[in-house]
C-alpha positions in Angstrom: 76.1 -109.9 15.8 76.7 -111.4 12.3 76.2 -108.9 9.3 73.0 -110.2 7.8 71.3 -109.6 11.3 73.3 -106.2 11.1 71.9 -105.2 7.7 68.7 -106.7 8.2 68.3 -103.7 11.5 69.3 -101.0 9.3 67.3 -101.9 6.4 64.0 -102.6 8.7 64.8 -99.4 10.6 65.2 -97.2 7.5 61.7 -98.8 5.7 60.4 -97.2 8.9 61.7 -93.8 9.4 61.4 -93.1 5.8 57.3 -91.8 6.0 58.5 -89.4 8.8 61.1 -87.8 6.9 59.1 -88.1 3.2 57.6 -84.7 1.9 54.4 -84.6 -0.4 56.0 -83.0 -3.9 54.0 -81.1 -6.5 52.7 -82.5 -9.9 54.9 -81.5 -12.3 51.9 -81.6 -14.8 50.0 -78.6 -12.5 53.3 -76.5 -12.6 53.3 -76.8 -16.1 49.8 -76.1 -16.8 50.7 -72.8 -14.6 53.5 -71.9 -16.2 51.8 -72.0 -19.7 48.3 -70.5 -18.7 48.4 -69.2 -15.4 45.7 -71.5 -13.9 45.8 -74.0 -12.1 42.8 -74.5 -9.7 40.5 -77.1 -8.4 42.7 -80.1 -7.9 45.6 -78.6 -8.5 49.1 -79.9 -5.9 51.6 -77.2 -5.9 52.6 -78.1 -2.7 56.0 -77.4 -1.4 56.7 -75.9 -5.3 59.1 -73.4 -5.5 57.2 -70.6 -8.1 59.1 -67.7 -7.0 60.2 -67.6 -10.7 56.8 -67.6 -12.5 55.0 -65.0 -14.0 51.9 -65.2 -11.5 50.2 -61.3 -12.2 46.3 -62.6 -12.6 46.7 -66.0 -11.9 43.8 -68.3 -11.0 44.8 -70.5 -8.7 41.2 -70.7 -6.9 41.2 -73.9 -4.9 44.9 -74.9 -5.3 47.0 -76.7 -2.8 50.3 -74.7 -2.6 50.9 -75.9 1.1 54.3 -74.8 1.9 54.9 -73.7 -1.5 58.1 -71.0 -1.9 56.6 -67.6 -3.5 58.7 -65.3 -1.8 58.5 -61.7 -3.3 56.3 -63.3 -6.2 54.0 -60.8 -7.8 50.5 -61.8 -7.4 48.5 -58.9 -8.2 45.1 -59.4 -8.8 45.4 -63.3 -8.9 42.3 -65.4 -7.7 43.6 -67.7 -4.3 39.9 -68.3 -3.5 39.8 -71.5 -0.8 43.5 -72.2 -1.8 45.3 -73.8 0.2 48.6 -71.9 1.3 49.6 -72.7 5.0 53.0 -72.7 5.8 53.7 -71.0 2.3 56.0 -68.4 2.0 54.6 -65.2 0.3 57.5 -62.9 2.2 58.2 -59.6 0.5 55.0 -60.9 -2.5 53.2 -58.0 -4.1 49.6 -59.0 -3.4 47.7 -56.1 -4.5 44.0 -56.5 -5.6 44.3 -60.0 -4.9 41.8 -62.6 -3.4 42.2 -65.0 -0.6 38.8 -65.4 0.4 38.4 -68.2 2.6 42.1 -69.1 1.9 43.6 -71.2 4.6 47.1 -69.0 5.2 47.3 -70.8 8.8 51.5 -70.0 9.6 52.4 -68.8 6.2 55.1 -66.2 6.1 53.3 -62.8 5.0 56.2 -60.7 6.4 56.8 -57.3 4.3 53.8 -58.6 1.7 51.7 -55.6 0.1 48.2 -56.2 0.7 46.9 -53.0 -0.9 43.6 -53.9 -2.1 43.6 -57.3 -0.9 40.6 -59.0 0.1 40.8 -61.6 3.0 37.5 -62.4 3.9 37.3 -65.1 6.1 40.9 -66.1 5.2 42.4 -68.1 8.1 45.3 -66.3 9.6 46.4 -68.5 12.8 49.9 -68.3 13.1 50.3 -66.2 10.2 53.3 -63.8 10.0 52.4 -60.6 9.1 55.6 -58.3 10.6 56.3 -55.5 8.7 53.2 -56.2 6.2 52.6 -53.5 3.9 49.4 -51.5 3.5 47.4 -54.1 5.7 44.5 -52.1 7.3 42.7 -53.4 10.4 39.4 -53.7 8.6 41.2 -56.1 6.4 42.3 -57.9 9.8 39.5 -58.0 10.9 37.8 -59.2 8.1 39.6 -62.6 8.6 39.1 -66.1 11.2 41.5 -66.4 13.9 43.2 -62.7 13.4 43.9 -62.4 17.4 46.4 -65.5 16.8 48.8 -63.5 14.2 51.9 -62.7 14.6 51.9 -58.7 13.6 55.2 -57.8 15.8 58.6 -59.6 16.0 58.0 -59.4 20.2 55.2 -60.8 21.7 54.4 -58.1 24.3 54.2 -55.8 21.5 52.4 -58.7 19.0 49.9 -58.7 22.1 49.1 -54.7 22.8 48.6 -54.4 18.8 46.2 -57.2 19.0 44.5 -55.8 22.0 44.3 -52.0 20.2 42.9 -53.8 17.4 40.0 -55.3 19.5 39.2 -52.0 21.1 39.0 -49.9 17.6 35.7 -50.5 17.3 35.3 -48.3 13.7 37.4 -51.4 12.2 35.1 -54.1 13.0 32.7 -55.9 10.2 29.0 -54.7 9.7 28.2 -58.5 10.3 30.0 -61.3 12.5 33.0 -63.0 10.1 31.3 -66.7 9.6 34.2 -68.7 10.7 32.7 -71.9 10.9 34.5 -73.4 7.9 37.8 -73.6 10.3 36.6 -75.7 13.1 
């Protein structure tokens, strides 16, 4: 095989491999804008941004994309993540008290050793979500959530499933009204 049919391979086979492998990156504008103010909602692509070095106490970030955004052992307290965004993101070890994530989509986000004191989660969806070891997470606030049977509470999954199924029997931790989960299907 001559080289130009030899390069001509390589380059056709990288062109398409290339939109497997590429990964959406955050606008650099939106990081700034949350940097300065500490908002950064509605449209705002923080995706895969690594924030674990911003000042995030308060922050509105109500309707932001932060899909597998880094904000490992941020402190959110009392920030606004209203409809946001933040599966696959990694919120291990983040101080989350008096926060908001209703409606939030936290499908497979890492939650593991996050304080939820105070937080509110209504509605949140937490498939997948790793919650081992969270701190201060009451079953009300479970239960308070869409898709809280498919968690991941406990690193073994006979154990994951018996506090999932001791959940479903305590019956004083379950909402006044059905959680209204239709927004996830």
């Amino acid at each position: 095989m001559n080289n130009f049919l030899k390069f001509a391979i390589l380059t056709t086979t990288i062109i398409l491999i290339t939109p497997i492998f590429s990964v959406k990156a955050f606008e650099k504008d939106d990081l700034n804008q949350l940097k300065t103010s500490r908002i950064c909602n509605n449209a705002c692509d923080l995706s895969n941004a690594n924030l674990s070095e911003i000042y995030l106490v308060e922050a509105n970030l109500e309707n932001a994309n932060l899909l597998g955004a880094y904000l490992n052992e941020v402190n959110l307290n009392n920030a606004l993540l209203e409809n946001a965004n933040l599966s696959k993101a990694d919120l291990a070890g983040s101080y989350l008290r008096g926060a908001t994530f209703q409606q939030a989509d936290l499908r497979k986000a890492k939650l593991n050793r996050a304080d939820f004191k105070g937080v509110i989660l209504n509605q949140a969806n937490i498939q997948g979500t790793h919650l081992i070891t969270a701190k201060n997470l009451t079953a009300t606030q479970i239960k308070s959530t869409c898709n809280w049977e498919q968690a991941i509470y406990e690193k073994n999954d006979d154990a994951n499933q018996q506090f999932i199924r001791d959940l479903q029997q305590d019956l004083a931790s379950d909402p006044e009204q059905p959680v209204d989960c239709s927004i996830w299907k």
